[in-house]
PAVEXZA-44199 format. One line per field, with one value per residue (C-alpha): residue number from 1; chain; x, y, z; residue in one letter. Coordinates in steps of 0.25 Angstrom, whole numbers, plus 5000, padded with zeros to 4 digits. Layout:
! PAVEXZA-44199
nr <- NUM_... .
kette <- A_... .
c1 <- X_... .
c2 <- Y_... .
c3 <- Z_... .
rest <- a_... .
***
This chain:
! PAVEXZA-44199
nr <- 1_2_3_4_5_6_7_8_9_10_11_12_13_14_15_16_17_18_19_20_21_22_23_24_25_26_27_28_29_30_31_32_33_34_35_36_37_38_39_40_41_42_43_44_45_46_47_48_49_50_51_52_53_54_55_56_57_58_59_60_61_62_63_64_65_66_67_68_69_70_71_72_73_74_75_76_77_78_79_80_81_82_83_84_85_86_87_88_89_90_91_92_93_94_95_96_97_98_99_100_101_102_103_104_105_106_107_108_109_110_111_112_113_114_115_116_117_118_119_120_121_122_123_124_125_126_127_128_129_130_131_132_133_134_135_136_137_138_139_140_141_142_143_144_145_146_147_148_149_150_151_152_153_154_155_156_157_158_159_160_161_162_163_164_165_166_167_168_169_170_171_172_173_174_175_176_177_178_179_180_181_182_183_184_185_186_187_188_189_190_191_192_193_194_195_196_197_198_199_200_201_202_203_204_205_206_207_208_209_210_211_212_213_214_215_216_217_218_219_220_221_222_223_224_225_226_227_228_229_230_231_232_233_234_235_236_237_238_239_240_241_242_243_244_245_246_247_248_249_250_251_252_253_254_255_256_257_258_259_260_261_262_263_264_265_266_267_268_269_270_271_272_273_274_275_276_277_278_279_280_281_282_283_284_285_286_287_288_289_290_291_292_293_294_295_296_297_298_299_300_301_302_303_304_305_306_307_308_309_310_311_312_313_314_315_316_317_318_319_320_321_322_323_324_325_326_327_328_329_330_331_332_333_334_335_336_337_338_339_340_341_342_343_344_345_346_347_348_349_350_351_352_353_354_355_356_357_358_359_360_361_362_363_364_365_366_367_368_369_370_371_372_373_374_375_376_377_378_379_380_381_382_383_384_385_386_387_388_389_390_391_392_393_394_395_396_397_398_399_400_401_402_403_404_405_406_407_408_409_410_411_412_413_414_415_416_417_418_419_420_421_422_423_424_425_426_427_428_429_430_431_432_433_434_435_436_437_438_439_440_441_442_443_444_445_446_447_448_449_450_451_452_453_454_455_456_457_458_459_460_461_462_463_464_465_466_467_468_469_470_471_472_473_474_475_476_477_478_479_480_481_482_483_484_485_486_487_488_489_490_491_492_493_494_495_496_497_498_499_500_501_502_503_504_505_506_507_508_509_510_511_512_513_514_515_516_517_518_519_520_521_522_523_524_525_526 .
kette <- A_A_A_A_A_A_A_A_A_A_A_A_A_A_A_A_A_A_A_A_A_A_A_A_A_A_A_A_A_A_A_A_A_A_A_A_A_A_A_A_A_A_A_A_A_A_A_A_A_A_A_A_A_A_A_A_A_A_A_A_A_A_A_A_A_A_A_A_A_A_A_A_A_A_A_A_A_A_A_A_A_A_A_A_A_A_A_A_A_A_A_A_A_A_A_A_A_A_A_A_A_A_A_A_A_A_A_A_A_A_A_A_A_A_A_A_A_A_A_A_A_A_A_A_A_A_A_A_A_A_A_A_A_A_A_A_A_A_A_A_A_A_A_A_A_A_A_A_A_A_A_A_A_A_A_A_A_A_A_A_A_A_A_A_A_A_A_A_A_A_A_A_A_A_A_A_A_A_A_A_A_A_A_A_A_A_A_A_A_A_A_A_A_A_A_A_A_A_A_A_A_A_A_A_A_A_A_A_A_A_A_A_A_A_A_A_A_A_A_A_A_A_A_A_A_A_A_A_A_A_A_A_A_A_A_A_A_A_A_A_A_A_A_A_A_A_A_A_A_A_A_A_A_A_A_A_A_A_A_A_A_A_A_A_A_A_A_A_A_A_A_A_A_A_A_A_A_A_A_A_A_A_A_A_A_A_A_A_A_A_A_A_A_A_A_A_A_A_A_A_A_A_A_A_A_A_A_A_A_A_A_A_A_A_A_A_A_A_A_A_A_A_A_A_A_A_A_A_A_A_A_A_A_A_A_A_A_A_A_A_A_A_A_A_A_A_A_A_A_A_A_A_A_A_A_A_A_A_A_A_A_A_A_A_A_A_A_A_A_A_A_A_A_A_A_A_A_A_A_A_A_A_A_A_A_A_A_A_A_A_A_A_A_A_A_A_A_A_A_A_A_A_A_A_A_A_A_A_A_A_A_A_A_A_A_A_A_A_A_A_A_A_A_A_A_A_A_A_A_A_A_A_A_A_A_A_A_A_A_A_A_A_A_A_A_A_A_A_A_A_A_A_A_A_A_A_A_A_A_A_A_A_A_A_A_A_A_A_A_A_A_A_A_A_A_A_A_A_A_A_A_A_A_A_A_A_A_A_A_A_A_A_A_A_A_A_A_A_A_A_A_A_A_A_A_A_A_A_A_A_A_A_A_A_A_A_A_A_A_A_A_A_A_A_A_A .
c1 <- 5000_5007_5006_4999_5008_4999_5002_4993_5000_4991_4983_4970_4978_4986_4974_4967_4981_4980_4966_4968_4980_4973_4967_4951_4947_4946_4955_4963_4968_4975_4989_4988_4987_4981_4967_4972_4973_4960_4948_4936_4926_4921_4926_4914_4917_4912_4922_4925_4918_4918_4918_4922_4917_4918_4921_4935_4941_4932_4922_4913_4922_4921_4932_4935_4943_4932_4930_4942_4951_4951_4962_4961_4966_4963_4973_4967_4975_4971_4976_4970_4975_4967_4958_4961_4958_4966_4964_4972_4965_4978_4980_4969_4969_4959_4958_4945_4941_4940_4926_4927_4926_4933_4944_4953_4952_4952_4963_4977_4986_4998_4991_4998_5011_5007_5019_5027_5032_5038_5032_5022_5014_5015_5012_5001_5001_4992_4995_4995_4994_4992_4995_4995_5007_5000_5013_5014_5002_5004_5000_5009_5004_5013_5011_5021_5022_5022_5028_5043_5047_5058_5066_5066_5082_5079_5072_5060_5058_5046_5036_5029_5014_4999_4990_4984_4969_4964_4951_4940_4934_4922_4922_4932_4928_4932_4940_4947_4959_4974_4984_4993_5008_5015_5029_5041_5053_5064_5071_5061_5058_5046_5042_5036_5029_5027_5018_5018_5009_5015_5003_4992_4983_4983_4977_4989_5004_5011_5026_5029_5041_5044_5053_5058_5056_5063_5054_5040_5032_5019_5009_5014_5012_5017_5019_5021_5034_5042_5053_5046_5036_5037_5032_5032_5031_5031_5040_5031_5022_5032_5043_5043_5049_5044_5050_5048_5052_5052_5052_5057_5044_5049_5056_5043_5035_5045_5043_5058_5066_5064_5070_5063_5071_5067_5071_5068_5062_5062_5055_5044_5028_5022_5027_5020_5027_5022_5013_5013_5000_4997_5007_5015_5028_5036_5049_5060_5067_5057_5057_5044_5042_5038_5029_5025_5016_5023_5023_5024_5012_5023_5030_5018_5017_5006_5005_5013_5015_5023_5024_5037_5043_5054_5060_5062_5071_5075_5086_5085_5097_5105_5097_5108_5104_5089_5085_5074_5075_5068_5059_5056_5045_5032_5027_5011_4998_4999_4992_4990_4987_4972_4971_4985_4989_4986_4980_4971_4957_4951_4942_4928_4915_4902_4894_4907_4919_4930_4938_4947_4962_4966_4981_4983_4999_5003_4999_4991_4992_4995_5004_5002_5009_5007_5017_5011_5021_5032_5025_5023_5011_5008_4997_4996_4985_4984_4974_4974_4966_4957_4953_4938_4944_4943_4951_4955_4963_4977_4981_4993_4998_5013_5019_5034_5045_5058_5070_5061_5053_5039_5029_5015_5006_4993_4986_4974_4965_4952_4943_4930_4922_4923_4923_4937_4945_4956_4966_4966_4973_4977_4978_4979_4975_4981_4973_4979_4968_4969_4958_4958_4951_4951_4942_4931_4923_4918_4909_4897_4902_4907_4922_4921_4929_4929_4938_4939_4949_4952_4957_4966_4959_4954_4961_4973_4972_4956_4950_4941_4931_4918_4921_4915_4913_4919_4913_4905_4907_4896_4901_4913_4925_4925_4934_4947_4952_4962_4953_4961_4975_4974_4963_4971_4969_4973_4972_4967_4976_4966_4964_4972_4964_4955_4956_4952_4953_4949_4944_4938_4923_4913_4901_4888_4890_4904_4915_4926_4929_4926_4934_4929_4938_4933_4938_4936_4938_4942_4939_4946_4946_4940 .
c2 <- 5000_5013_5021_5037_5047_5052_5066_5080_5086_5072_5079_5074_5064_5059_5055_5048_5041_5038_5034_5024_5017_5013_5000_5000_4990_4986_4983_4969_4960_4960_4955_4942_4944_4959_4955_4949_4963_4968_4973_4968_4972_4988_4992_4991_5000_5015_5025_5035_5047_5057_5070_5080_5079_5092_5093_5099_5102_5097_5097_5107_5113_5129_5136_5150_5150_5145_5130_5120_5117_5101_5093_5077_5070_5077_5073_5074_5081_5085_5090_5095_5104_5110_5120_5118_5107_5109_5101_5101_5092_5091_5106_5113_5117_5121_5125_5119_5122_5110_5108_5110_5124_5129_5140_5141_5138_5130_5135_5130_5123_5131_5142_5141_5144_5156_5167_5156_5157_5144_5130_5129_5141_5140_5125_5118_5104_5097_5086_5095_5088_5093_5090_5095_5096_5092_5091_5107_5111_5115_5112_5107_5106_5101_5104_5099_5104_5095_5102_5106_5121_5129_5129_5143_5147_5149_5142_5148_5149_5143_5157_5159_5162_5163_5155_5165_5169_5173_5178_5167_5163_5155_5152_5143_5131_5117_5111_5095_5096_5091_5102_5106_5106_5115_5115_5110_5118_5112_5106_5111_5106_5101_5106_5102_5113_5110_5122_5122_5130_5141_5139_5130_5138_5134_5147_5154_5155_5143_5141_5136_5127_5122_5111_5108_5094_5088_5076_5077_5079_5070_5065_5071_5065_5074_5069_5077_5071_5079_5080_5084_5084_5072_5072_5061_5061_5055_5058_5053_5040_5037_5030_5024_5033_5043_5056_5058_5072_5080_5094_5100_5101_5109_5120_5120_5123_5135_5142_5139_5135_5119_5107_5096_5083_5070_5057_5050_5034_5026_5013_5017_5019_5032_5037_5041_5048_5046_5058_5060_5061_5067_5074_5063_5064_5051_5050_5059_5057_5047_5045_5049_5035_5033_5022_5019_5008_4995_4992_5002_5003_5010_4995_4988_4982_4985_4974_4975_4971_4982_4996_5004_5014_5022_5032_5047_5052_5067_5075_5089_5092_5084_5080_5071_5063_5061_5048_5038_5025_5014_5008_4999_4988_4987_4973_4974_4966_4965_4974_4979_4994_4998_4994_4997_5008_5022_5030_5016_5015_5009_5013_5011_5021_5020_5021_5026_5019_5028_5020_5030_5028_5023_5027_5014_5014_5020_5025_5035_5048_5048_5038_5042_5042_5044_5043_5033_5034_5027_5020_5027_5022_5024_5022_5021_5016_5013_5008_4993_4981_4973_4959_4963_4971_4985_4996_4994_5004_4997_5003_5000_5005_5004_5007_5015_5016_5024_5015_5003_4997_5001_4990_4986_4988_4984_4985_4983_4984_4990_4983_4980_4980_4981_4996_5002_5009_5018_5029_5030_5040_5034_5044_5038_5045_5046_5033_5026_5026_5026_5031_5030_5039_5033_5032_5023_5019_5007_5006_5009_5019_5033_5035_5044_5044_5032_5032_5020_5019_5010_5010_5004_4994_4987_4974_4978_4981_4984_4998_4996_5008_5008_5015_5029_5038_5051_5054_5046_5049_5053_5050_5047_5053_5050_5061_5055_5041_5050_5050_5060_5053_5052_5054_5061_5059_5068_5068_5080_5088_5093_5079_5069_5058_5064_5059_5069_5063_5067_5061_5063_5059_5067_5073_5069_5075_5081_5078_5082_5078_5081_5079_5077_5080_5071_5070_5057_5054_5038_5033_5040_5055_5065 .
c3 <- 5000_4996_5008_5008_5017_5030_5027_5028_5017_5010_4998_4994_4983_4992_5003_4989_4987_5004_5002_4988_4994_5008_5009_5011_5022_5037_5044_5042_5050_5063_5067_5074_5090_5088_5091_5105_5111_5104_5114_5107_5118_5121_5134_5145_5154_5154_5158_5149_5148_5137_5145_5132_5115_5106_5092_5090_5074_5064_5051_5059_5069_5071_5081_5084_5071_5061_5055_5054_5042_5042_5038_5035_5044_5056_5065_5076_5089_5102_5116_5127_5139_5150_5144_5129_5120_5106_5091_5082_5067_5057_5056_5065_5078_5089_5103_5113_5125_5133_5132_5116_5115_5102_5107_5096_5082_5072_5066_5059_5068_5064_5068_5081_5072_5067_5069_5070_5055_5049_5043_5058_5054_5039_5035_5040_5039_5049_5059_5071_5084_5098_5112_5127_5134_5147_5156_5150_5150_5134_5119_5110_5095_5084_5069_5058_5046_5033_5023_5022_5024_5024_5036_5045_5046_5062_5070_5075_5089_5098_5095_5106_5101_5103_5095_5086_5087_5072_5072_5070_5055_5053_5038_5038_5029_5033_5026_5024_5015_5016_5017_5004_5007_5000_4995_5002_5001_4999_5012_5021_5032_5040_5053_5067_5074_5090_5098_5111_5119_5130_5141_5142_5132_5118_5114_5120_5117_5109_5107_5093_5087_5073_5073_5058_5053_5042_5040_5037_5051_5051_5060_5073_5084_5099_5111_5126_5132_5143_5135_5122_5113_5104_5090_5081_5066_5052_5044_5029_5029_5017_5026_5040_5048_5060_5067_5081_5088_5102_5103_5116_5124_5137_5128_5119_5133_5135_5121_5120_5109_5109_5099_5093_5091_5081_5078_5065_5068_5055_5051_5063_5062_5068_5079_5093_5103_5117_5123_5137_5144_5160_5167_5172_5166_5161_5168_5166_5151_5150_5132_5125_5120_5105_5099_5085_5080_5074_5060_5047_5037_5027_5028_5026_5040_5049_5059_5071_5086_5092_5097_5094_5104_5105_5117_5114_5122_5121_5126_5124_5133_5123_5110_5105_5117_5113_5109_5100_5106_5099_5094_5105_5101_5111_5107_5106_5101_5085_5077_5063_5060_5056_5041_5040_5043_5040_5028_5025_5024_5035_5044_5039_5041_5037_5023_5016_5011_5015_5027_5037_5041_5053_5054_5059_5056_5070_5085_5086_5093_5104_5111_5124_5137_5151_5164_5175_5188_5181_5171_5158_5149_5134_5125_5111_5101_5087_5075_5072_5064_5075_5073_5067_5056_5063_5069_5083_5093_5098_5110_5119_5133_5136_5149_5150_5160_5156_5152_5148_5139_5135_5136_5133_5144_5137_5123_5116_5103_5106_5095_5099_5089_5073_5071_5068_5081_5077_5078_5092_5103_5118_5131_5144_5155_5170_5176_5163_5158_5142_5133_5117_5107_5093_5080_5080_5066_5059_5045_5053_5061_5059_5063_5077_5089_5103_5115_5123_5135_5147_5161_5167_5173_5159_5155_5148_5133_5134_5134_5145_5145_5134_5122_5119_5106_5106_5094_5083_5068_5060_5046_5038_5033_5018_5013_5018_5025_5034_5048_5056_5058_5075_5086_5099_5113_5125_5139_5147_5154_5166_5171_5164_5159_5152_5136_5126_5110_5097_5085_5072_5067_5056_5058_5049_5036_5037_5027_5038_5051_5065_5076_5091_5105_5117_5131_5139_5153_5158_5173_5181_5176_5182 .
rest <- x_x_x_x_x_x_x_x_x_x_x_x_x_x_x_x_x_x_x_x_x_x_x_x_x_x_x_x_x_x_x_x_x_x_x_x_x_x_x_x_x_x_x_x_x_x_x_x_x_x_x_x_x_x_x_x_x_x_x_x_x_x_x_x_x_x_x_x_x_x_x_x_x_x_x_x_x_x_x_x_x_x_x_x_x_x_x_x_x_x_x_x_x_x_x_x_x_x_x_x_x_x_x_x_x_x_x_x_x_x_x_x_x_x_x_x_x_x_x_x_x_x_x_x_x_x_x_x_x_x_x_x_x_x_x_x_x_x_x_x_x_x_x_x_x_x_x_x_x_x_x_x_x_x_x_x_x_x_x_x_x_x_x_x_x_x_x_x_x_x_x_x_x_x_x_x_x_x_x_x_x_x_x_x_x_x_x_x_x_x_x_x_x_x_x_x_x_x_x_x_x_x_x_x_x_x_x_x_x_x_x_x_x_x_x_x_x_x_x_x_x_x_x_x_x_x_x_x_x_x_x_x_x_x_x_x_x_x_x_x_x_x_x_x_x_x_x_x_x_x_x_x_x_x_x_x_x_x_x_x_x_x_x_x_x_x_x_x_x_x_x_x_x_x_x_x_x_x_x_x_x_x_x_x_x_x_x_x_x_x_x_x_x_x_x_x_x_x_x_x_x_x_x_x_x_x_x_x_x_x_x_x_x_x_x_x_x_x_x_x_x_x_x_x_x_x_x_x_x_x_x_x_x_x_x_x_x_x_x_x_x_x_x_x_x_x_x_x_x_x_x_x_x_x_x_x_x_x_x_x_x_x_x_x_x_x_x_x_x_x_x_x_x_x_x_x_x_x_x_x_x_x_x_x_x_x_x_x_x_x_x_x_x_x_x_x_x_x_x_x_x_x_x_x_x_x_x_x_x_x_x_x_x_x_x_x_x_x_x_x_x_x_x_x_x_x_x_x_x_x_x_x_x_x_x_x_x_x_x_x_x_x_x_x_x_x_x_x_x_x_x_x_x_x_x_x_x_x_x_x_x_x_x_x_x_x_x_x_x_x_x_x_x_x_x_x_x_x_x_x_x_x_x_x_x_x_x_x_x_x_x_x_x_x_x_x_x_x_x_x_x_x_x_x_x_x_x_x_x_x_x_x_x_x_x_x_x_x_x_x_x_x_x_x_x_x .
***
């Protein structure tokens, strides 16, 4: 199968070319020994509750700026602080009240670059992604830019700045079209822009960074890590290779000059660096762990039993000292990837032929990671075939300790029925209990949005707690098999367990998506 670059600089021809070289079909087969870790049975048990649902950037979105400028996918991003809950959809971005207020926008993402000159104001590419520095109290939103420009002969400096408030239109048009790249000077260079918020106000001053790339900067993924912010990439869905970087997080939170250092990992799938989660911090020069999914589409081999992982250690007192040690191999329960792999036609909805992706190639944002006394555990999820032909959520818990190996606390394949479960996003709050959000959709129902969880008291590998809808889809995507890249989970600063999510689903009659924010809480919060 000739295989179609996931990039957003993809015109409409090369989406038709993406579209006529994916095969149309179910999911098919299972490795042998994967259906022995399935869960084929609802979890029983009430427990969570939904205690927040709004509609955030969408088809019918209006803000304080006008109507939204859609982008397919919508690559879904989401972070949550005290008082503020902020979006970002490919390469849009607004500002909520916690209660789903519209405060801010929508407006382009890079408009928190302008002033600041230079490829992060001028090119707008997409894929922007955002997260809340909770042990900070900050935001950190990172944009790349995909399309080579000429280098600046200095440096710029951080820029100290306030988001700028232009006066608010309501004749925007909504829209759903790919970006156009322009031309590419020669030699240019790519670019990685980090902002980092100066309080705890996402509407006040931001400190800004562009960071030159000389490989092309996709699908980031940042993590929070005491040492830096940690942004993996892909360098081209062409060869089988991934970047992985880390900016200098406590000059960043100063407004100071600040480094980003990378590393090139060849041969490897898509790479998640590890977010923390809570306040806890993992032990002093404890390395932000990296995983990737096994297997490598690219090479044609999708089935695999194993977890990667490497140890990012940085040393910003001496960078000739920091170090990428890996990969290790986690052994798991076999798997295959959802109808192998990503930009394939696979997820089924009703009364229409078109079939969605399931990006079923790699983790999923996010891998995350939270500090238990001296035990450190990770969550990370993926998309795979189940046994009945469907789309299961993969999920796996590992446990952590510096100076040792990772190992596999438990895993598990929710599956309990035929409809399709996919692209899901993991959180796990501080009672250990782990909730999942993910995409839920079948040839007789709508795609929309679920969230099921457990505590730590379910048998292990089961998610114990019933299953509830976040949002149920009303009709189906026909203009495009890309369905939004990745969902994103985040856990509420105020109270620490409280798992907010976003996800995509349409609206009777609409031709472009919606996207809907919840907020659920598991036993134990208050």
């Amino acid at each position: 199968m000739r295989f179609v670059p996931l990039l957003l600089t993809c015109t409409v021809s090369c989406e038709l070319a993406a579209q006529a070289n994916s095969p149309v079909g179910p999911a098919t087969g299972v490795p042998a020994g994967a259906h022995a870790v399935e869960q084929r049975t609802r979890g029983s048990r009430e427990g969570i509750r939904l205690v927040a649902s709004f509609d955030g950037l969408g088809a019918r979105f209006t803000g304080p700026h006008g109507r939204v400028a859609l982008r397919n996918p919508s690559d879904n991003a989401l972070a949550v602080g005290r008082r503020h809950v902020v979006q970002t959809v490919n390469a849009q971005l607004a500002i909520f009240s916690r209660t789903g207020k519209p405060l801010y926008g929508p407006l382009p993402t890079n408009t928190v670059f302008r002033g600041f000159g230079g490829p992060c104001e001028e090119i707008l590419s997409g894929d922007a992604v955002v997260r809340y520095d909770q042990l900070a109290d900050r935001w950190l939103l990172v944009l790349p830019t995909f399309r080579r420009a000429v280098p600046r002969r200095t440096p710029p400096g951080p820029r100290r700045a306030v988001l700028p408030r232009p006066a608010p239109t309501r004749d925007t048009v909504v829209r759903v079209a790919p970006p156009r790249p322009g031309p590419e000077p020669p030699g240019g260079t790519y670019a990685m822009c980090y902002a980092v918020s100066a309080t705890d106000d996402p509407m006040g001053p931001w400190y800004r960074y562009e960071f030159t790339r000389p490989l092309f900067p996709d699908y980031p993924r940042p993590a929070v890590w005491p040492d830096g912010y940690y942004v993996p990439t892909s360098t081209g869905d062409d060869v089988i290779e991934k970047h992985v970087c880390v900016a200098e997080r406590t000059r960043m939170l100063r407004g100071e000059r600040a480094r980003e250092l990378c590393r090139l990992v060849p041969g490897v799938n898509f790479l998640n660096t590890a977010d923390l989660d809570g306040r806890q911090r993992p032990p002093r020069g404890a390395p932000n762990l990296v995983l990737a999914a096994g297997g490598s589409q690219l090479a044609g081999v999708t089935d695999a039993s194993e977890l990667q992982l490497w140890r990012f250690h940085v040393d910003w007192a001496d960078t000739a000292r920091t170090t990428l040690v890996g990969p290790e191999r986690v052994a798991v329960a076999p798997y295959r990837y959802l109808c192998g792999g990503q930009l394939t036609s696979c997820v089924p909805q009703p009364g229409v032929a078109r079939r969605l992706d399931a990006q079923g190639d790699k983790l999923m944002a996010r891998v995350v990671y939270r500090q238990f006394g001296a035990r450190g555990s990770i969550v990370a999820a993926h998309s795979v075939n189940t046994a009945n032909g469907a789309g299961g959520v993969r999920w796996y818990e590992l446990h952590a300790a510096v100076d040792h190996p990772v190992t596999l606390a438990q895993q598990g394949t929710f599956a309990p029925d035929s409809s399709y479960r996919w692209m899901p996003s993991p959180a796990i709050d501080r009672f250990g209990n782990v909730g999942i959000g993910y995409s839920f959709g079948s040839a007789s129902q709508f795609p929309g949005q679920r969230f099921a969880a457990r505590t730590p008291r379910d048998p292990p590998g089961t998610l114990g707690l019933r299953e509830v809808a976040l949002v149920n889809g009303e009709a189906a995507q026909t203009t495009t098999l890309r369905w939004q890249d990745y969902t994103q989970t985040a856990v509420d600063p105020l109270d620490d367990c409280t798992i907010w999510y976003v996800g995509d689903y349409f609206k009777a009659g609409d031709s472009a998506y919606s996207t809907r924010i919840g907020a659920f809480r598991l036993p134990g919060c208050r």
